[in-house]
C-alpha positions as CSV (number, residue, x, y, z in Angstrom):
1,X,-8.7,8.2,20.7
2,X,-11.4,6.0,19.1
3,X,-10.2,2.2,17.8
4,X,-11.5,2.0,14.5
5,X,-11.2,-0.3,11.4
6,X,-9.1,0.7,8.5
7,X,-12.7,1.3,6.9
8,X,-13.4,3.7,9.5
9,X,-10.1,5.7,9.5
10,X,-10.3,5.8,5.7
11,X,-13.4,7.3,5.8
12,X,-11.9,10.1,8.6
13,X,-9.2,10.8,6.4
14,X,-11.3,11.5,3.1
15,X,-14.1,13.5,5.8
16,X,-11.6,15.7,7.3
17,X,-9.4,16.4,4.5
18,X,-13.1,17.4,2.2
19,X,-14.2,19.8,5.4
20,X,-11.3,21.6,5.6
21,X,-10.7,21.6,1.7
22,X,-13.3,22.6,-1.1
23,X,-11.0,21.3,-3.6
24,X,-11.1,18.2,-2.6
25,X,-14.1,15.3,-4.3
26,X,-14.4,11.6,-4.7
27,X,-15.3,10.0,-7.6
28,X,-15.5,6.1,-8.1
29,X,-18.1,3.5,-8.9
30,X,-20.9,3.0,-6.4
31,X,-19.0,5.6,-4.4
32,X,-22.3,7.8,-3.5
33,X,-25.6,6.7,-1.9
34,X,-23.6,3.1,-1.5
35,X,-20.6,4.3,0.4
36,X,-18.3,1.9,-1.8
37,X,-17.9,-1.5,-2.3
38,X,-16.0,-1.8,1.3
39,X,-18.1,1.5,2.5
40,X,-15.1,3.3,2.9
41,X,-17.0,6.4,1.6
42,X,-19.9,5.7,3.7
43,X,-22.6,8.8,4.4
44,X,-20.1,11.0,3.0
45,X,-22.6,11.7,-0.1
46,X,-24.8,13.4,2.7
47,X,-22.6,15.7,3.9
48,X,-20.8,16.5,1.1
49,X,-23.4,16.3,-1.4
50,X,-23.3,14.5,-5.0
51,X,-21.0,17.7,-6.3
52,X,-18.1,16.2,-4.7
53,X,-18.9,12.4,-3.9
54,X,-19.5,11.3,-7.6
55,X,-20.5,8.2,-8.8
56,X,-19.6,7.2,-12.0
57,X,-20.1,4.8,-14.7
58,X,-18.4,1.3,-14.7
59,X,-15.3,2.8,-17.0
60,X,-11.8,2.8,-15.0
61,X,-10.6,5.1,-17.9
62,X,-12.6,7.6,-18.0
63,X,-12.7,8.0,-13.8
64,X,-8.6,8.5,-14.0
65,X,-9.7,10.6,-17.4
66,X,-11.5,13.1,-15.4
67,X,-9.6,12.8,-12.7
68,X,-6.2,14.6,-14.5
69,X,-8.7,17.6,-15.9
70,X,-9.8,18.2,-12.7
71,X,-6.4,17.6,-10.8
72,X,-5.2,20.0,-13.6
73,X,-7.5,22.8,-13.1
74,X,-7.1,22.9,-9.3
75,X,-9.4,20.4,-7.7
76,X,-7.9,17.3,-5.9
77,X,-9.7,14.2,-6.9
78,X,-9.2,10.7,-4.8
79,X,-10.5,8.1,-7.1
80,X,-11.7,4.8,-5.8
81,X,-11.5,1.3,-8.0
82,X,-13.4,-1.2,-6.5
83,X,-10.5,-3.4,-7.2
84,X,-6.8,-2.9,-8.3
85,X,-7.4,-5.4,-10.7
86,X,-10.1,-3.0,-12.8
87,X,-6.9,-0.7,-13.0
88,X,-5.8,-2.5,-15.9
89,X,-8.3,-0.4,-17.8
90,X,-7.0,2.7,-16.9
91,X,-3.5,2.2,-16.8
92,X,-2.9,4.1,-19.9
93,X,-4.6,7.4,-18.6
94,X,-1.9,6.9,-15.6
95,X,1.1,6.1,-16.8
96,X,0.8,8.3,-20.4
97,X,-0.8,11.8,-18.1
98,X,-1.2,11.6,-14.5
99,X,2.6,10.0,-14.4
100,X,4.1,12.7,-16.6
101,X,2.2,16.1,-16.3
102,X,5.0,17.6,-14.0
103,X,7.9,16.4,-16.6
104,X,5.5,17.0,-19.7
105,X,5.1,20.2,-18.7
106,X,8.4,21.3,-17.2
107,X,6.4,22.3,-13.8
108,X,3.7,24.3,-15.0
109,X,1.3,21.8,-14.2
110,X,1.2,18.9,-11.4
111,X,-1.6,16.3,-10.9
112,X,-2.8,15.9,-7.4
113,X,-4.6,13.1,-7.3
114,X,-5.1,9.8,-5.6
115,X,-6.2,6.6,-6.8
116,X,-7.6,4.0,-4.3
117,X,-8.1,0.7,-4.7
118,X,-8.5,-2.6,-2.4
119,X,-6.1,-5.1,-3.4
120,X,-4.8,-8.8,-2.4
121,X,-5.9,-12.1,-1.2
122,X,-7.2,-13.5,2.0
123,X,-10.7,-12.9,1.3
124,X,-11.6,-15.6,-1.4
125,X,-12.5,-13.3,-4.0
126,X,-13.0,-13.7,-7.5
127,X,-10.6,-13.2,-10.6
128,X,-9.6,-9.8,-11.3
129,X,-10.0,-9.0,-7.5
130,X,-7.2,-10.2,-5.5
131,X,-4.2,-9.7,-7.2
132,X,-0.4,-8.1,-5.7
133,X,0.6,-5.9,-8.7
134,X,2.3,-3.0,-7.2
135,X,5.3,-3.1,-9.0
136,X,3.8,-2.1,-11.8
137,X,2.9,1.5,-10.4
138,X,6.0,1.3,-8.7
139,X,8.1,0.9,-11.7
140,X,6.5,3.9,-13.1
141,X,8.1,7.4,-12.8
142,X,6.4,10.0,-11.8
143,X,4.0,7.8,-9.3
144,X,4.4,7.4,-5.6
145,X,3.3,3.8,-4.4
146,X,1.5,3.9,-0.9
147,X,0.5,0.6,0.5
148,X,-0.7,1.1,4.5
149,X,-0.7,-1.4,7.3
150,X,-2.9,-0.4,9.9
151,X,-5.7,1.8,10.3
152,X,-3.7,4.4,12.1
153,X,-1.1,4.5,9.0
154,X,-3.8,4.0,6.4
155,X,-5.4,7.2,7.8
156,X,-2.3,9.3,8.0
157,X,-0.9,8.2,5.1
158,X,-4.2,8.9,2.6
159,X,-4.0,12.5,4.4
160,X,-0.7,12.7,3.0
161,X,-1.1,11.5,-0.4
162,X,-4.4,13.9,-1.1
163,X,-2.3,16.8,0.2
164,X,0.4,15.7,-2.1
165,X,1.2,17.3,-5.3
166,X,1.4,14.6,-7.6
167,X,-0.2,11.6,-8.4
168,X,-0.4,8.8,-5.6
169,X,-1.3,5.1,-5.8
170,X,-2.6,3.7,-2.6
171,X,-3.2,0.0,-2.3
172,X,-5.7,-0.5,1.0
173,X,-5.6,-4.4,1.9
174,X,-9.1,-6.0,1.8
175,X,-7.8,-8.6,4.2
176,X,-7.3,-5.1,6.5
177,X,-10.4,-3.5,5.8
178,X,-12.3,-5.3,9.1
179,X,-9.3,-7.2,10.5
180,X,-8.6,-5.5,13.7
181,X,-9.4,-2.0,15.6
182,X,-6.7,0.2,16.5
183,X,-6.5,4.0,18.2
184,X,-7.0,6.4,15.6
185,X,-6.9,9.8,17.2
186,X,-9.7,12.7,16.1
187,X,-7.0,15.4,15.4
188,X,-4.8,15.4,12.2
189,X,-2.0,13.2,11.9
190,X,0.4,12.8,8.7
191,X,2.9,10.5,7.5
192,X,5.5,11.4,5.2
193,X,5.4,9.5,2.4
194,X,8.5,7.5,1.3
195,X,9.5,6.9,4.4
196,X,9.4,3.0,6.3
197,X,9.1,2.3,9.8
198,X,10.5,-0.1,12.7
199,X,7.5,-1.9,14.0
200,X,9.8,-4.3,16.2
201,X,12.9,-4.3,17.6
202,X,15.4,-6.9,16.9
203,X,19.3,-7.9,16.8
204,X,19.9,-10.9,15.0
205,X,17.8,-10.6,11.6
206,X,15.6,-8.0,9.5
207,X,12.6,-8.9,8.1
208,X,10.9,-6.3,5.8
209,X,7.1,-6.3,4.6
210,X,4.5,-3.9,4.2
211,X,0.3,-4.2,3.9
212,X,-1.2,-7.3,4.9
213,X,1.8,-9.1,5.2
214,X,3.2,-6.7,8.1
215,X,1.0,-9.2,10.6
216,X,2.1,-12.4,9.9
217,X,6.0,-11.2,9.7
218,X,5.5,-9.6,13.2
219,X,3.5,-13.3,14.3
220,X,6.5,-15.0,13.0
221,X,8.9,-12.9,14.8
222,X,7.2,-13.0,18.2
223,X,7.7,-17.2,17.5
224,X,10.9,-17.1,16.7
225,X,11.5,-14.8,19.9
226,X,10.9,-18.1,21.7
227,X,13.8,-19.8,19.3
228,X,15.7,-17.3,20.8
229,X,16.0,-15.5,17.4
230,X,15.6,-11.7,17.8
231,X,14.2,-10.1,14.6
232,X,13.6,-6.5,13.5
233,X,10.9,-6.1,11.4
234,X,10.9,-3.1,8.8
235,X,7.1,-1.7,7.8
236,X,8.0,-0.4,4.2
237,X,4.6,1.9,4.0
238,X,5.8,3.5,0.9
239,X,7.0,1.5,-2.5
240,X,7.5,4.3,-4.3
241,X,9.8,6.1,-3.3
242,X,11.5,3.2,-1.6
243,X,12.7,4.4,1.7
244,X,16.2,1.8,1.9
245,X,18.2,4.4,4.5
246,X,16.2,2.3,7.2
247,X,16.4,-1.4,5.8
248,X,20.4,-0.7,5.2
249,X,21.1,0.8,8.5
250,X,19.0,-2.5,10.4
251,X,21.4,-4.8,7.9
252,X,24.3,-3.5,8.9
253,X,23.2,-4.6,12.8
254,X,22.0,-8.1,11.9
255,X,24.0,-8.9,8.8
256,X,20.5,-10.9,7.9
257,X,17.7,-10.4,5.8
258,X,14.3,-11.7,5.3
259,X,11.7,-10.2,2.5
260,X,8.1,-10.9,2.8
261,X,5.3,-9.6,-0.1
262,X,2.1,-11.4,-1.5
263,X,2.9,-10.2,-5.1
264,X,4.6,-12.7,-7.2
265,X,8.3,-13.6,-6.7
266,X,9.9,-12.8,-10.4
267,X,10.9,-9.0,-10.9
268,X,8.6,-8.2,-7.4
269,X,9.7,-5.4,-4.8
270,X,11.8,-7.9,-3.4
271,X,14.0,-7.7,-6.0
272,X,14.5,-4.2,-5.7
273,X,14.9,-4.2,-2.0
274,X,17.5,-7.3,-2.4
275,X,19.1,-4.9,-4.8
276,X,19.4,-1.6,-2.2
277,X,20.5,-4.0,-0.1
278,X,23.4,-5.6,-2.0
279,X,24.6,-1.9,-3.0
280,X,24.1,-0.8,0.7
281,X,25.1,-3.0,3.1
282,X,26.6,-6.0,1.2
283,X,29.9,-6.3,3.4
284,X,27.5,-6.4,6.2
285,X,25.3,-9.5,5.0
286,X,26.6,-12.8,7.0
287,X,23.9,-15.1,4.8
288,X,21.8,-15.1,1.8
289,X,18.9,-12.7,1.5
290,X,15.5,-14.7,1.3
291,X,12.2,-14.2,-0.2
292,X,8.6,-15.2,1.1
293,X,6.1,-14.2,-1.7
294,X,3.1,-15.3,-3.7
295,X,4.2,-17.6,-6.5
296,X,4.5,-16.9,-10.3
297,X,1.1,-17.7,-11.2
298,X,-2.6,-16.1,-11.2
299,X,-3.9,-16.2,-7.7
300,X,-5.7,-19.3,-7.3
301,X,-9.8,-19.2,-6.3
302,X,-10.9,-20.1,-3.2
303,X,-9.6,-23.4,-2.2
304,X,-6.0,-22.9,-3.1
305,X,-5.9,-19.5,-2.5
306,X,-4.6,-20.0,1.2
307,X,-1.3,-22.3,0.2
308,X,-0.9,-19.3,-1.9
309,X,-0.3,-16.5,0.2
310,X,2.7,-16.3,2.2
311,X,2.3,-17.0,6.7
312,X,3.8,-17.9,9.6
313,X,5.4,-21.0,8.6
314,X,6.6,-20.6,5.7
315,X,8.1,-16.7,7.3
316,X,10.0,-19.1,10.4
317,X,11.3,-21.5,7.8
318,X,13.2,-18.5,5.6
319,X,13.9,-17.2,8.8
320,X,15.8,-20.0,10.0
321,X,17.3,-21.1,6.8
322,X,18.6,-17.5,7.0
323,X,20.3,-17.7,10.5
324,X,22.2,-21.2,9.7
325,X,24.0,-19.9,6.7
């Protein structure tokens, strides 16, 4: 296996899946003889040629515009925004098609197609560039929510979502992008989509994140390991369809429950987690469920940005609030 960046495994992912499938192309802004904003589609213009790595004007709406005719007629487009906050512009090509061909069309037509985009904090960006809006995509029928953790995961998981039928929505971290190697091996691997995972072991508490908060939620459960506080920590990878069989089962074992997400804390997927959770496992709960999330304003710029986003500290402080209830 090779240890690559989530940039790198990206990039296998979209190079594999358009070598072994003529259906497959890329269109985006800057996408071509640039590689992308975050090179993600790096040198894949010369290989592929300018057919099927397309760059397009600066218009969000007409990228997802052309993506449903082409998703319609066959092909299987994976469409990159620069930055999930540009989707705002084509929100209504997603939601009002690419959400509702299958239903629209009672089956005779599905939309395979992926849209990419980078999205969060960490990396003192501008406005427009590091926002947490997933559960707008999430709250959308007819869309599956994909937000990866890891290289490995983010490469498995876009292999997934451009085999998948229907349109996908996958979130890639820019905190991520360039944050840590990992093995990525050469052959194919897949991850069902809609499905979470266990990335640590625990007893007395659950604490359940997904993207870029996955590493500080693991960092605060190896400290409070030394607090002698065992906690199980729950990777979500999908929003949509939210996978809550998992979360339920590790609730019912700790009777505890910590939520961690950079997206604001009014009507955010911790709500609806708090929600599975309560019609799950609620004889099972021993204390309060808590929340660690961005707050209820417009990510601050660069100085303040940091006291927004959720860590360590304040993860061990819900944590322990949680286990002296």
């Amino acid at each position: 296996m090779a240890k690559m960046t989530m940039v790198q495994a990206l990039n296998l992912a979209l190079k594999q899946e358009m070598t072994q499938d003529d259906s497959v192309l890329i269109l985006g802004e800057d996408v071509g003889p640039d590689g992308g904003v975050f090179r993600v589609t790096d040198a894949l213009i010369d290989e592929f040629g300018d057919q099927r790595v397309i760059d397009t004007p600066l218009a969000e709406a007409a990228i997802i515009g052309m993506a449903i005719g082409m998703a319609a007629y066959g092909l299987k487009p994976v469409c990159e925004i620069q930055f999930s906050g540009f989707s705002y512009q084509n929100f209504h090509q997603v939601e009002n098609h690419a959400a509702r061909m299958r239903w629209r069309t009672q089956g005779r037509l599905t939309c395979p197609m992926v849209m990419r985009a980078p999205y969060g904090g960490g990396v003192r960006a501008l406005e427009h560039h590091s926002e947490s809006r997933e559960a707008y995509w999430a709250h959308t029928p007819g869309l599956k929510m994909v937000i990866p953790s890891s290289p490995r995961n983010a490469r498995a998981l876009l292999v997934s979502a451009i085999r998948d039928p229907d349109p996908v929505i996958f979130y890639e971290s820019k905190a991520l992008y360039r944050a840590f190697r990992e093995d990525v091996p050469e052959l194919e691997e897949t991850l069902e989509i809609g499905k979470s995972q266990i990335s640590r072991q625990g007893d007395d508490l659950t604490m359940i994140a997904y993207g870029a908060m996955l590493r500080p939620t693991l960092e605060a459960a190896e400290e409070l390991q030394k607090e002698g506080i065992s906690a199980e920590v729950i990777d979500l990878l999908t929003i949509a369809p939210l996978d809550d069989s998992l979360m339920i089962e590790s609730i019912r074992k700790t009777g505890k429950a910590v939520i961690v997400h950079e997206a604001p804390k009014s009507f955010g997927p911790g709500a609806e987690i708090i929600s599975r959770l309560m019609e799950g496992a609620f004889y099972y709960l021993e204390a309060p469920i808590q929340r660690v999330t961005g707050y209820d304003i417009v990510i601050p710029y660069f100085s303040r940005e940091k006291a927004y986003m959720p860590d360590v500290k304040r993860i061990m402080q819900a944590a322990r609030a949680t286990m002296i209830k």
